[in-house]
Backbone as JSON Lines, residues from 0, in Angstrom:
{"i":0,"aa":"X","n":[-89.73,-57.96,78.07],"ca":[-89.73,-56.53,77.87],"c":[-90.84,-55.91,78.71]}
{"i":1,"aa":"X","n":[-90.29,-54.44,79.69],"ca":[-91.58,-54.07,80.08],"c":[-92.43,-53.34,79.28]}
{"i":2,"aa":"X","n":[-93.67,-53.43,80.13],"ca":[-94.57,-52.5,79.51],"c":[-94.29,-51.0,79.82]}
{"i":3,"aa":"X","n":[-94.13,-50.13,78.68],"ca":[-93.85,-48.54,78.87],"c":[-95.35,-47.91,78.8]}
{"i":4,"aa":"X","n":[-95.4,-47.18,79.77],"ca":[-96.58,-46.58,80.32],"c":[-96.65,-45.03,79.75]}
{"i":5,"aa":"X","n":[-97.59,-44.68,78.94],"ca":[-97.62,-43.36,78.26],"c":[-98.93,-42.14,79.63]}
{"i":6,"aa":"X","n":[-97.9,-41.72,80.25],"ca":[-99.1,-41.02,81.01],"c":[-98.99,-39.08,80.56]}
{"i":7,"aa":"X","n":[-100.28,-38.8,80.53],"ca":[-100.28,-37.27,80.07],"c":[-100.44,-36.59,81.55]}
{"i":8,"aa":"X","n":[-99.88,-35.65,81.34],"ca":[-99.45,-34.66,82.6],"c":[-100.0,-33.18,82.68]}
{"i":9,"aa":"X","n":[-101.15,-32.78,82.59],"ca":[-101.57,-31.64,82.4],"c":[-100.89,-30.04,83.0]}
{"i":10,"aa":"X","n":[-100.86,-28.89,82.27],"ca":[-100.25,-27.72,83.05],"c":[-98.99,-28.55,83.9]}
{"i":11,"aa":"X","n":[-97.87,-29.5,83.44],"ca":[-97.04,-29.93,84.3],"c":[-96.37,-28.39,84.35]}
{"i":12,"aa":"X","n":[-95.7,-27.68,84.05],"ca":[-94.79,-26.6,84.36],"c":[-95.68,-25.7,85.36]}
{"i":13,"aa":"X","n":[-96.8,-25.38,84.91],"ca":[-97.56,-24.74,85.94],"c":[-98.06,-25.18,87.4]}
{"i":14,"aa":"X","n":[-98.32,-25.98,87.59],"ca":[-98.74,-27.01,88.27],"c":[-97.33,-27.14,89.67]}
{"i":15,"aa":"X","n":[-96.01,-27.52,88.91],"ca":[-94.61,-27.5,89.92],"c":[-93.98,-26.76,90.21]}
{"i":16,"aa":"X","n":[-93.31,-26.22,91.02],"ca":[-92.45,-25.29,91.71],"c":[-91.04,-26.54,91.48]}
{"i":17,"aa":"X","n":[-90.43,-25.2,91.15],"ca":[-88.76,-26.28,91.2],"c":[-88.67,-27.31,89.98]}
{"i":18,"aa":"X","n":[-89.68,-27.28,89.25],"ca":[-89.92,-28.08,88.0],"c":[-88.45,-28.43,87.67]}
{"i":19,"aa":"X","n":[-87.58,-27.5,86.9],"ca":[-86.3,-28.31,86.34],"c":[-85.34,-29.19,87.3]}
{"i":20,"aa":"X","n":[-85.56,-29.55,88.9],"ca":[-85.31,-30.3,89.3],"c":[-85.69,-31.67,89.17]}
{"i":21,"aa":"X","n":[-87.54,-31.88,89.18],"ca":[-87.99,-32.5,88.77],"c":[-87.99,-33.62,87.5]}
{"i":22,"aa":"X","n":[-87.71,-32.72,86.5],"ca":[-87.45,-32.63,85.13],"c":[-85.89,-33.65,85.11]}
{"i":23,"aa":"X","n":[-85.36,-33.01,85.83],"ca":[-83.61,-33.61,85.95],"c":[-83.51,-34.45,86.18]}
{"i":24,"aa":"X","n":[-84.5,-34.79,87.59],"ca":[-84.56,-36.45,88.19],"c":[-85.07,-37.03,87.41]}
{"i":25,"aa":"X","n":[-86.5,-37.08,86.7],"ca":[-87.25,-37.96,85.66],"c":[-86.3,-38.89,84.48]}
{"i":26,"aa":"X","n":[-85.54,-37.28,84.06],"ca":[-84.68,-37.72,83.05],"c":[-83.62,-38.9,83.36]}
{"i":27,"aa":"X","n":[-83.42,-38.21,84.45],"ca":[-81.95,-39.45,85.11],"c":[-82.45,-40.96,84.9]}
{"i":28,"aa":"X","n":[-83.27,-40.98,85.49],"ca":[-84.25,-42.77,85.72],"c":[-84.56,-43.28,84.39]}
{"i":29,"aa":"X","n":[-84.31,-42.01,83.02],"ca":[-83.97,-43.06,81.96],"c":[-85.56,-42.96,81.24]}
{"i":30,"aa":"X","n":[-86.39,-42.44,82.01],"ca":[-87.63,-42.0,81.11],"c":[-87.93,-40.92,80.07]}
{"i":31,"aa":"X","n":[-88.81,-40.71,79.54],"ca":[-89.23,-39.92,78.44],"c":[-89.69,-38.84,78.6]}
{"i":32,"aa":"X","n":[-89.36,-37.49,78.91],"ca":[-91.05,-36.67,79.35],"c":[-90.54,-35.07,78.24]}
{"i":33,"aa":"X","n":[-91.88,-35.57,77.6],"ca":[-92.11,-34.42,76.7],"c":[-93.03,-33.36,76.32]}
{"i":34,"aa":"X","n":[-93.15,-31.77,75.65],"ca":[-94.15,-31.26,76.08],"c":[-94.73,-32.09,74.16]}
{"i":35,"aa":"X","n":[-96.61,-31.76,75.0],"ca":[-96.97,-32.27,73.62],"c":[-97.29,-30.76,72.58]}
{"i":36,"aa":"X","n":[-96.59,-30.87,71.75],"ca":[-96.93,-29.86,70.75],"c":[-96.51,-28.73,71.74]}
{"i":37,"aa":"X","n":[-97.08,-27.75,70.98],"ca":[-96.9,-26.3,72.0],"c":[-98.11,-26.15,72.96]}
{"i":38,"aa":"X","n":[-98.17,-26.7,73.46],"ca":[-99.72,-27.04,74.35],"c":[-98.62,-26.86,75.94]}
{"i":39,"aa":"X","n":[-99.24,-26.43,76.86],"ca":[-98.32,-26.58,77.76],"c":[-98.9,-28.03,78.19]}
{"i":40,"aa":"X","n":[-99.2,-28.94,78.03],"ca":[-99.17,-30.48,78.64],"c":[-98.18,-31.09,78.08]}
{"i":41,"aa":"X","n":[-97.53,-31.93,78.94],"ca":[-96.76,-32.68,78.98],"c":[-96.93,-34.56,78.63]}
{"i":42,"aa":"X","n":[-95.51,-35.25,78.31],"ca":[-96.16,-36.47,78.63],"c":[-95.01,-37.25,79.19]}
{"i":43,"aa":"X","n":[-95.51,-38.08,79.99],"ca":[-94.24,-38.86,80.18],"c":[-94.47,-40.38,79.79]}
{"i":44,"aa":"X","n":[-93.17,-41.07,79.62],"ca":[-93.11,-42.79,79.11],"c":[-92.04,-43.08,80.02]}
{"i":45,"aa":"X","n":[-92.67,-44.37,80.62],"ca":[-91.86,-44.78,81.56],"c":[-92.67,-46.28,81.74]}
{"i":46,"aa":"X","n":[-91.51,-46.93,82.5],"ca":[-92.21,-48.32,82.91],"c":[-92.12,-48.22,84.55]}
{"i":47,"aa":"X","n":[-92.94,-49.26,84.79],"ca":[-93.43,-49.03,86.3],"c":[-91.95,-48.89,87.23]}
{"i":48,"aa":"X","n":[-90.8,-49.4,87.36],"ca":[-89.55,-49.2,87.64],"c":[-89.69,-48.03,88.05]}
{"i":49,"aa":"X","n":[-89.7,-47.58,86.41],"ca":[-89.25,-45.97,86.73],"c":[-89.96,-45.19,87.28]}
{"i":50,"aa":"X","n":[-91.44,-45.45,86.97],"ca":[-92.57,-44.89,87.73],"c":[-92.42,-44.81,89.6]}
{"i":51,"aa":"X","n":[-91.88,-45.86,89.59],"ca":[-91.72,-46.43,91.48],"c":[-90.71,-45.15,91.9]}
{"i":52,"aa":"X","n":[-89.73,-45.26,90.74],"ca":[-88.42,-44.37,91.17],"c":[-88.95,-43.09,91.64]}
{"i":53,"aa":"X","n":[-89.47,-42.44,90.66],"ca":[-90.0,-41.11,90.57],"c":[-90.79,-41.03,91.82]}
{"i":54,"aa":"X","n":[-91.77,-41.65,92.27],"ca":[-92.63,-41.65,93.42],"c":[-92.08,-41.53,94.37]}
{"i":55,"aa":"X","n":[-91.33,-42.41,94.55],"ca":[-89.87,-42.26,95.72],"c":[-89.07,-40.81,95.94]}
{"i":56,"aa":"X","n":[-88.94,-40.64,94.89],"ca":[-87.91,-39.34,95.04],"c":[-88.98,-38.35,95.39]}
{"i":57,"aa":"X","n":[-90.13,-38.28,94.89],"ca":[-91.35,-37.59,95.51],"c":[-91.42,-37.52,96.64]}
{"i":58,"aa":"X","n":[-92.22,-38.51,97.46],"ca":[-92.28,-38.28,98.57],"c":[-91.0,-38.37,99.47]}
{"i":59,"aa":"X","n":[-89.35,-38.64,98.73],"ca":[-88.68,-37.96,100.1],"c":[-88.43,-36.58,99.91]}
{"i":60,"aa":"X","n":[-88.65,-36.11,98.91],"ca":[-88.17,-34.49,98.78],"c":[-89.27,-33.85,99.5]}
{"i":61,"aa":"X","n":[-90.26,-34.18,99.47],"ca":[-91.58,-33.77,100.31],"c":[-92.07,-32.36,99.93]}
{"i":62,"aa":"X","n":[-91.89,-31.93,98.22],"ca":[-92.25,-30.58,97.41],"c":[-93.76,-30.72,97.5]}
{"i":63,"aa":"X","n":[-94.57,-30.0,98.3],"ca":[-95.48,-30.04,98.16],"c":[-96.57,-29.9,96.56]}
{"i":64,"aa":"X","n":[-95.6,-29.13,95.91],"ca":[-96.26,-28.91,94.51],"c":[-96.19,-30.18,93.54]}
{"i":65,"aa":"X","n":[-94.89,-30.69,93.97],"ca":[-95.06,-32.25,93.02],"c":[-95.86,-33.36,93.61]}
{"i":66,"aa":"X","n":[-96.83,-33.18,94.76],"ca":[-97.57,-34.33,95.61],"c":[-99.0,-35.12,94.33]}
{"i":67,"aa":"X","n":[-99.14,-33.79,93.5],"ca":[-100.55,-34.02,92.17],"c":[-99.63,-35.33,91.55]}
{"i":68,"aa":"X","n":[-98.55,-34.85,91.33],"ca":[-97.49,-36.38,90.19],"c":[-97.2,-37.66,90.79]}
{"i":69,"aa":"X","n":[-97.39,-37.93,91.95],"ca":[-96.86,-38.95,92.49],"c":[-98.33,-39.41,92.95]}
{"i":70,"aa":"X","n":[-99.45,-38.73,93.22],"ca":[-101.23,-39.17,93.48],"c":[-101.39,-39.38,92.15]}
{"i":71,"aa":"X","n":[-101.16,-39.28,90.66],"ca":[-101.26,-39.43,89.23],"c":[-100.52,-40.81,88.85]}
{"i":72,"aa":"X","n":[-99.54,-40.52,89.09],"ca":[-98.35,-41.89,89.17],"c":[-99.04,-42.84,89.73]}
{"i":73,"aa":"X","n":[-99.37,-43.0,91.28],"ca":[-99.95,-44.06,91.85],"c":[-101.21,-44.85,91.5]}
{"i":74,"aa":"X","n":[-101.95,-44.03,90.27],"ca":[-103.08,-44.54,89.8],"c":[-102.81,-45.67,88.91]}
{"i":75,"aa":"X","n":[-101.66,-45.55,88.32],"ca":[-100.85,-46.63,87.32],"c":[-100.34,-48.39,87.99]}
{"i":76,"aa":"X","n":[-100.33,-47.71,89.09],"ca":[-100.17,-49.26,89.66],"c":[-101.51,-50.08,89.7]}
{"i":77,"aa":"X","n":[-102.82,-49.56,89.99],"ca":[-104.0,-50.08,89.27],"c":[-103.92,-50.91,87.98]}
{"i":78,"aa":"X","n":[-103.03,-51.08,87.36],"ca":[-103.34,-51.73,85.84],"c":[-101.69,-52.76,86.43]}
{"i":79,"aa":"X","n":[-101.57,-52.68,87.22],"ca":[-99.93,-53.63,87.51],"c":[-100.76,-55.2,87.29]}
{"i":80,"aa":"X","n":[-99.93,-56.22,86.65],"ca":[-99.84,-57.66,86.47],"c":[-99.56,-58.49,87.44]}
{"i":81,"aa":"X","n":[-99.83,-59.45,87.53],"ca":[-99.77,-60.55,88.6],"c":[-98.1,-60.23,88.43]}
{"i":82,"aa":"X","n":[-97.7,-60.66,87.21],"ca":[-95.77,-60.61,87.65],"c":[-95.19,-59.35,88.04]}
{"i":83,"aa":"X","n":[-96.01,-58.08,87.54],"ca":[-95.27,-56.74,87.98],"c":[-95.18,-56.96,89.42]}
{"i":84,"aa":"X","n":[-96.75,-57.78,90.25],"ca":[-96.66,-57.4,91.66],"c":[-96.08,-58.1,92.31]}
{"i":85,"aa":"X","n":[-95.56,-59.0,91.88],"ca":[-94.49,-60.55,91.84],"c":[-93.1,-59.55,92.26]}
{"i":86,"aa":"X","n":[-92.96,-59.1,91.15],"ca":[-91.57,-58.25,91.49],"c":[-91.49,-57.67,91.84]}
{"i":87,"aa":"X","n":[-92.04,-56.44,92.27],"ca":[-92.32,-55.63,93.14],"c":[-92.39,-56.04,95.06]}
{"i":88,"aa":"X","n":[-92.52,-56.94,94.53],"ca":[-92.76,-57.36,96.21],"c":[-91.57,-58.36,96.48]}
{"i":89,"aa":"X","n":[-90.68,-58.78,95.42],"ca":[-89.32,-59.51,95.66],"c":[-88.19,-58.22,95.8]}
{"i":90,"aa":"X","n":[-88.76,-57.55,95.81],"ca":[-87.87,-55.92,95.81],"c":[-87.96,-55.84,97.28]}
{"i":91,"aa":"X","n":[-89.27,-55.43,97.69],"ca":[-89.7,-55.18,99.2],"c":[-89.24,-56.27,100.02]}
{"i":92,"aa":"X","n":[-88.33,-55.17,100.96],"ca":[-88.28,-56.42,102.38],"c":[-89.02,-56.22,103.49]}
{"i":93,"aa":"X","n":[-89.0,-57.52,103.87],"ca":[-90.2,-57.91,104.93],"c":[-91.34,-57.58,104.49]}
{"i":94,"aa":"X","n":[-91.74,-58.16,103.37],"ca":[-93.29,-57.25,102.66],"c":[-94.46,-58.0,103.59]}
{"i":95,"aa":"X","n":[-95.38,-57.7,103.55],"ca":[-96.67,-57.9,104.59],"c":[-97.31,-57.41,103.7]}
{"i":96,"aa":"X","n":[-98.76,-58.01,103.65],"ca":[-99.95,-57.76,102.54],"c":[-100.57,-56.16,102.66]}
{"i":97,"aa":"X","n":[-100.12,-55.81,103.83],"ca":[-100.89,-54.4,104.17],"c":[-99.49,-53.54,103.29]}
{"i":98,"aa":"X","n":[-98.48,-53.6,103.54],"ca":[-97.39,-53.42,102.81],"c":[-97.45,-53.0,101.26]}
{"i":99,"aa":"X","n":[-97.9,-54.13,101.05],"ca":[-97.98,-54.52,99.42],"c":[-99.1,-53.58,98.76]}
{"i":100,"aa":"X","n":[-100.41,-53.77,100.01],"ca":[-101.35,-53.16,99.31],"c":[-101.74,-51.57,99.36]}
{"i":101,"aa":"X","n":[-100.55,-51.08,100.73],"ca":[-100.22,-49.82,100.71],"c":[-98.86,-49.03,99.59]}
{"i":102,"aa":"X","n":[-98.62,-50.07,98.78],"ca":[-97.16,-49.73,97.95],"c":[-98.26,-49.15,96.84]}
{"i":103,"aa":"X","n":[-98.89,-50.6,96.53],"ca":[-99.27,-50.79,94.85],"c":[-101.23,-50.41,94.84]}
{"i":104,"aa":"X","n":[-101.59,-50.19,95.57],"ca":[-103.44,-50.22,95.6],"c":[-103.61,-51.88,95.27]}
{"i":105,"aa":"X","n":[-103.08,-52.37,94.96],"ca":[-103.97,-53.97,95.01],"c":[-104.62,-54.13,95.7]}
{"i":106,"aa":"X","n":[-105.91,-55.38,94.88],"ca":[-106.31,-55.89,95.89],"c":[-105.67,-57.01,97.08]}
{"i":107,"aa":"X","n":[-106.8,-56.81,97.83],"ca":[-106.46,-58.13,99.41],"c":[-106.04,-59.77,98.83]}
{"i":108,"aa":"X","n":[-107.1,-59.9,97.65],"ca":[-106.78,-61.18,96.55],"c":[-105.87,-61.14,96.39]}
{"i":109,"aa":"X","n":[-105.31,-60.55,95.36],"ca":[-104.0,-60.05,94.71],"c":[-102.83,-59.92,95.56]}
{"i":110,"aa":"X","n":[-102.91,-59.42,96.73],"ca":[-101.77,-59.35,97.5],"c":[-101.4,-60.9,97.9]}
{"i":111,"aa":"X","n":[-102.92,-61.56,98.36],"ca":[-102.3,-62.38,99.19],"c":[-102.18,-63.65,98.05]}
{"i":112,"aa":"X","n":[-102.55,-63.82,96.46],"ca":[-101.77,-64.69,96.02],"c":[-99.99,-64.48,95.71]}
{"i":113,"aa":"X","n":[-100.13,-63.01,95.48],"ca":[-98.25,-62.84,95.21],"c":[-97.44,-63.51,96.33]}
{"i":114,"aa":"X","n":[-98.31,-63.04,98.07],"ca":[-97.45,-63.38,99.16],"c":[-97.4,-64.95,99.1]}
{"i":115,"aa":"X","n":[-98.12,-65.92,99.03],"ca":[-98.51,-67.06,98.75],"c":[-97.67,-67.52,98.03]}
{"i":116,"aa":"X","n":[-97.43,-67.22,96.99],"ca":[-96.41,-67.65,95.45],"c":[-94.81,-67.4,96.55]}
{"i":117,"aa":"X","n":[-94.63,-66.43,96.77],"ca":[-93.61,-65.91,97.65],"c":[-92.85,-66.74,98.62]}
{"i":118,"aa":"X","n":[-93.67,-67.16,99.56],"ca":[-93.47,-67.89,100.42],"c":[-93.83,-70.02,99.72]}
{"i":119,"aa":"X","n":[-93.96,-70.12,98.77],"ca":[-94.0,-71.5,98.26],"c":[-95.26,-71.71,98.44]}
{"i":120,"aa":"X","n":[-96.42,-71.34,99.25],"ca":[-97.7,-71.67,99.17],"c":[-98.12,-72.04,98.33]}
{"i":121,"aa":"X","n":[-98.0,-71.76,97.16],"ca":[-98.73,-71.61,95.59],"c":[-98.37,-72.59,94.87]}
């Protein structure tokens, strides 16, 4: 089972332009995002999957106002597991450690035991 990631989203409505697009895609990928209380912050639950998804659809839509959610998002790969980055990088083709460590922030360690495991080194 993955781990579901509870991230809080401050002023999200204020903050995006085009928000219920946003909102539409999130939902699609099967995640959670709710406001908390009558507070305008938001939250979303998602597992890193979905997290990846969302980032993706980020930077190809290229909304400058959603660029804060996907620099927020990317902080979450910081806490990724030896197996999250395992899979993550059996996803990626032709992955290269600069690759890996430009996807996920890992470290140079970290990259290069996943690539290692990868290739039978390990």
């Amino acid at each position: 089972m993955e781990k579901i990631n509870t991230i809080n989203l401050p002023s999200f409505l204020r903050r995006t332009m085009k928000a219920y697009a946003l909102k539409a895609h999130i939902r699609q990928l099967g995640c959670d995002l709710s406001r908390i209380g009558r507070s305008r912050n938001w939250q979303l639950k998602a597992n890193f999957d979905q997290l990846q998804g969302i980032i993706e659809f980020i930077e190809q839509k290229n909304e400058k106002s959603w660029l804060w959610l996907a620099k927020l998002l990317k902080k979450e790969y910081q806490h990724l597991s030896h197996e999250n980055l395992l899979v993550l990088a059996t996803r990626m083709e032709n992955v290269t450690i600069a690759a890996l460590i430009a996807q996920t922030d890992c470290t140079l360690a970290q990259a290069r035991k996943v690539l290692d495991e990868l290739e039978g080194l390990d």
